[in-house]
C-alpha positions in Angstrom: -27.5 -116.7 -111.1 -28.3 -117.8 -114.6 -25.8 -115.7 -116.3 -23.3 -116.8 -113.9 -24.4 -120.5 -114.9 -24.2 -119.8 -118.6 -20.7 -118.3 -118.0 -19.4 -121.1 -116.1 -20.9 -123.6 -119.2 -19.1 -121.9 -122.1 -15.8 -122.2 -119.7 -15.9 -125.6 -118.9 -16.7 -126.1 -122.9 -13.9 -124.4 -124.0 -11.6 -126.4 -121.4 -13.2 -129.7 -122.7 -12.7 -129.4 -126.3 -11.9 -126.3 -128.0 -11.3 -127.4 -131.4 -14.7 -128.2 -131.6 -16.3 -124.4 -130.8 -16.2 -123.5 -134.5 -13.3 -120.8 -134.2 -9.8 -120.7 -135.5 -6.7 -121.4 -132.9 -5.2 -118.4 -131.9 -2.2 -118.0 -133.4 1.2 -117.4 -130.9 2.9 -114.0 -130.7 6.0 -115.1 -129.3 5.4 -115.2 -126.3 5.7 -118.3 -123.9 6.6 -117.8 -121.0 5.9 -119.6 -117.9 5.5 -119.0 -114.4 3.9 -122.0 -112.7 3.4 -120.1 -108.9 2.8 -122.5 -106.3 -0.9 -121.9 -105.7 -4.4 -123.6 -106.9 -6.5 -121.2 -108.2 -10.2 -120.5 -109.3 -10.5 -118.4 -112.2 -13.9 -116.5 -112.7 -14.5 -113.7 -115.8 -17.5 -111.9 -116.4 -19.8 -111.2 -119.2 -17.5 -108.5 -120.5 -15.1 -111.1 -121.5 -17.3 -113.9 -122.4 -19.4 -111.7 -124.6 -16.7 -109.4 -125.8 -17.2 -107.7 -129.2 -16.0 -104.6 -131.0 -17.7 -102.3 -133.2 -16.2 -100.6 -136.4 -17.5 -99.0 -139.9 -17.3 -101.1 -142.8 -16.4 -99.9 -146.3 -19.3 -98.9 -146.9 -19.6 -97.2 -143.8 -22.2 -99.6 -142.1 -21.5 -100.4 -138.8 -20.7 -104.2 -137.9 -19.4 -106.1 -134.7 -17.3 -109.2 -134.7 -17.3 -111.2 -131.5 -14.2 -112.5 -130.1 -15.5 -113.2 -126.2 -15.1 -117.1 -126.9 -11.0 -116.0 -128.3 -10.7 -113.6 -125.6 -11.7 -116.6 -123.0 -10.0 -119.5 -124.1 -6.8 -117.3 -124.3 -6.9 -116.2 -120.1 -7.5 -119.7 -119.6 -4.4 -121.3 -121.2 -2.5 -117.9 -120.5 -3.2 -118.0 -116.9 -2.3 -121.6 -116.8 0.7 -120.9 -117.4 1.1 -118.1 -114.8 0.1 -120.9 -111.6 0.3 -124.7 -111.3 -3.5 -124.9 -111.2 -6.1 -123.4 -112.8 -9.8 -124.0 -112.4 -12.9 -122.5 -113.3 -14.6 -125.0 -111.2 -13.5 -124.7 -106.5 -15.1 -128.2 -106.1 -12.5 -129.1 -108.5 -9.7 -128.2 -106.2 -11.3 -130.3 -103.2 -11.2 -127.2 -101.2 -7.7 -126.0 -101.4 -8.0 -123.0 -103.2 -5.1 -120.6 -102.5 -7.2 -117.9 -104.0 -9.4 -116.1 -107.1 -7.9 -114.7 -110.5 -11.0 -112.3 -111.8 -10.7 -110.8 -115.2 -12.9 -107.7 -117.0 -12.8 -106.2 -120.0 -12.8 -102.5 -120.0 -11.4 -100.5 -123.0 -12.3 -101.8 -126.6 -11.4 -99.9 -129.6 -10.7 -100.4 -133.0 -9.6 -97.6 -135.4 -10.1 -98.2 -139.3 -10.6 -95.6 -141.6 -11.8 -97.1 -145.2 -13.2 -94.0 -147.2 -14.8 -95.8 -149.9 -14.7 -99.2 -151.6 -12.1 -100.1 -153.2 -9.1 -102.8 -153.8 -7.4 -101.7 -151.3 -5.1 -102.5 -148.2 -6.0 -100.1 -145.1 -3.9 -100.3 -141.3 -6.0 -100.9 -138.5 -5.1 -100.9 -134.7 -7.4 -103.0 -132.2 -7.2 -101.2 -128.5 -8.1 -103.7 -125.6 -8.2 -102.6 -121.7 -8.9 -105.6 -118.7 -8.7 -105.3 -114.9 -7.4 -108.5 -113.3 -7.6 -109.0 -109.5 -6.1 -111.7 -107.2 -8.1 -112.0 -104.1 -5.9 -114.7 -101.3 -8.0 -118.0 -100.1 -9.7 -115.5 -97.5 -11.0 -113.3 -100.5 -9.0 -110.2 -99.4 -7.6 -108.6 -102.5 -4.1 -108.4 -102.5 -3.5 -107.3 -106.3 -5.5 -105.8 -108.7 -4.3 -104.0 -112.1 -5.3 -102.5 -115.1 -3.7 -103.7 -118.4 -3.8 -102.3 -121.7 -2.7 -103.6 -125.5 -2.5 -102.1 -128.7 -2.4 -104.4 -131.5 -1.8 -103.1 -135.4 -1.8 -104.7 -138.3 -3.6 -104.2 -142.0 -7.1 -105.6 -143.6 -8.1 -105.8 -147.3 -11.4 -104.1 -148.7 -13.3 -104.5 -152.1 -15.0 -102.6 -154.6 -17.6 -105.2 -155.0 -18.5 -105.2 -151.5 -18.5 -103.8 -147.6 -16.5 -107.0 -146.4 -13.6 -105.9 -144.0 -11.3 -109.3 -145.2 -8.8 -110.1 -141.9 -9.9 -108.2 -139.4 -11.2 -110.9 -137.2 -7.6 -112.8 -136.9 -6.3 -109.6 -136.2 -9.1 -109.2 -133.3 -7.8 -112.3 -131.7 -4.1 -111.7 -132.4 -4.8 -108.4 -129.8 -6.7 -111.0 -127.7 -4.1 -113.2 -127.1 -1.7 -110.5 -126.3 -3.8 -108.8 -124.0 -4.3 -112.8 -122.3 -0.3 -112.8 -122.0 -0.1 -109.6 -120.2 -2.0 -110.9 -117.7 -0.4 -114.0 -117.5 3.0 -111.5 -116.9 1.4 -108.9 -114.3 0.4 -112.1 -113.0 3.2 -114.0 -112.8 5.4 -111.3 -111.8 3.8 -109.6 -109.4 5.5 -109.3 -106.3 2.8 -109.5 -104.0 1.3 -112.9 -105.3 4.6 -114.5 -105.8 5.8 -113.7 -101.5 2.0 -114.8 -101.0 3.0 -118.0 -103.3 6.0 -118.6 -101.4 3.8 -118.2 -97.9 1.5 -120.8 -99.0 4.1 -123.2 -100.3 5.8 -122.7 -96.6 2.8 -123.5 -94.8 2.4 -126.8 -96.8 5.3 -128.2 -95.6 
C-alpha cells in the first residue's frame, strides 16, 4: 500500500507542476497525433516505470545508471492524454464514471555503448525500451493488452580527462518519449478499445 501511495504522489506531482521537478522537457519527435476516444479513464503504472533506470559502462569502464522513471512517467501521461478525452491518475476524480483502466510496465531496457578508452571522441549509442500496456473495460475485464518495443539511436561525446558519458541522458528521454507515443498509437488505434469507445459513447445517449 505504501509504494502504491508513493507512486500515486510523484503522479499527481508531475500533473501539478512539472517544470518544477528539476528535469529538462522532453523534447518532441514529431509526433502529435491525437486520438481523443470517447472514454474517462484511470491510468495506473508501476514501480518499473516510475523508478525506471538503465545501466551502461562508462569510459572508463565503471558502471553508472541514469534514471529517467520521472521522463518516462510524465511522457505516458501527456501521451496518453492525447489517446482518450480523459485521463486520470486519480477514480475519485472521474466521480465514478470510469469507462476503464490504462496500465503501463516497463519490461526491456537496454543500452548498447561501446567506449574503449578515453578519449575526445564521439561514440553511437542505441537505448532499447520494451512496456506492456493493458486496457481493462469499467468491469475490469481486459479487453487489450500489448507489448511494445522502441529502439532509439543517436551519438554521445567522451573525454580523455574523464569517465563522463556527455548526452546520454537526453538521448534516454528522447527513447522515452517515443516509447510514450507508441502507446498512445496502440492505444489509440486499437480496434477493440475504439468499438468499446463507440459502445460507451452509444449508451450515454
Amino acid at each position: 500500500m505504501k509504494k502504491q501511495i508513493a507512486v500515486t504522489g510523484l503522479m499527481l506531482a508531475l500533473l501539478s507542476g512539472a517544470t518544477g521537478c528539476g528535469w529538462s522537457p522532453l523534447r518532441s519527435s514529431g509526433d502529435t497525433q491525437g486520438y481523443w476516444l470517447p472514454l474517462a479513464v484511470v491510468l495506473t503504472v508501476d514501480r518499473s516505470v516510475t523508478d525506471a533506470t538503465l545501466s551502461y559502462n562508462d569510459a572508463c569502464q565503471q558502471l553508472r545508471t541514469i534514471a529517467y522513471g520521472e521522463q518516462l512517467t510524465y511522457a505516458l501521461l501527456r501521451q496518453i492524454g492525447l489517446a482518450f478525452e480523459r485521463v486520470r491518475i486519480d477514480p475519485e476524480q472521474l466521480k465514478g464514471k470510469t469507462d476503464g483502466t490504462v496500465s503501463v510496465t516497463i519490461g526491456l531496457q537496454n543500452v548498447r555503448l561501446l567506449i574503449p578508452r578515453q578519449a575526445d571522441k564521439s561514440h553511437d549509442v542505441t537505448i532499447e525500451l520494451g512496456a506492456t500496456v493493458t486496457f481493462q473495460d469499467a468491469a475490469g475485464a481486459v479487453i487489450y493488452t500489448k507489448g511494445i518495443k522502441t529502439e532509439w539511436k543517436g551519438s554521445v561525446d567522451s573525454s580523455r580527462q574523464n569517465c563522463d558519458v556527455r548526452g546520454l541522458a537526453e538521448i534516454v528521454n528522447e527513447a522515452a518519449l517515443v516509447l510514450a507515443q507508441g502507446v498512445k498509437s496502440q492505444l489509440g488505434t486499437s480496434i477493440k478499445i475504439r468499438e468499446y469507445a463507440s459502445q460507451r459513447n452509444a449508451a450515454r445517449r
